[in-house]
N, C-alpha and C positions, 0 to 999 in steps of 0.2 A: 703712921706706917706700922703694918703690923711684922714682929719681929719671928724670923723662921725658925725652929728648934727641931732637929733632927731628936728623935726616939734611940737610944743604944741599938735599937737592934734596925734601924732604919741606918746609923752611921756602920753596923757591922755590914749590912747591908752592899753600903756604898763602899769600903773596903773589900771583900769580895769583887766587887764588880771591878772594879779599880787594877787586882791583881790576875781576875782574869785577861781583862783587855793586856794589861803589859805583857802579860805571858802570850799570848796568840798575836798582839801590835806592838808592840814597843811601849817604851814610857811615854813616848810624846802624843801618840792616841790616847793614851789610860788619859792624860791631866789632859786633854784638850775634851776626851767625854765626860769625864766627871768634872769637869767645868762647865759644861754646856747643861749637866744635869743642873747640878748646885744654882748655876743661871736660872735655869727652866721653873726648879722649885721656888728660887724667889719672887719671881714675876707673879705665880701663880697668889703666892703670899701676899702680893703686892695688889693683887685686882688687876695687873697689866696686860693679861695673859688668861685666856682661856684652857679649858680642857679641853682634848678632844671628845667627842662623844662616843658613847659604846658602840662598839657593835653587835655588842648582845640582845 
């Protein structure tokens, strides 16, 4: 299994994101979407999980 490592500015990143949602939702949206991220990236790490494709 290959093991997921966020980038410093990939976890500045997700902090950001984190304290926008709580500021405009609450904390319980912030940790249920950066939950759902942190899921999303592992699967992807995992092979379990596709991308979506561009629409470029």
């Amino acid at each position: 299994m290959k093991v997921l490592v966020f980038s410093p500015a990939a976890v500045d990143d997700i902090d950001r994101i984190y304290d926008y949602t709580e500021e405009k939702w609450g904390q319980g949206q912030a940790e249920d979407y950066i939950f759902a991220l942190r899921d999303d990236c592992e699967a992807l790490a995992a092979q379990t999980k596709r991308a979506a494709k561009s629409l470029a």
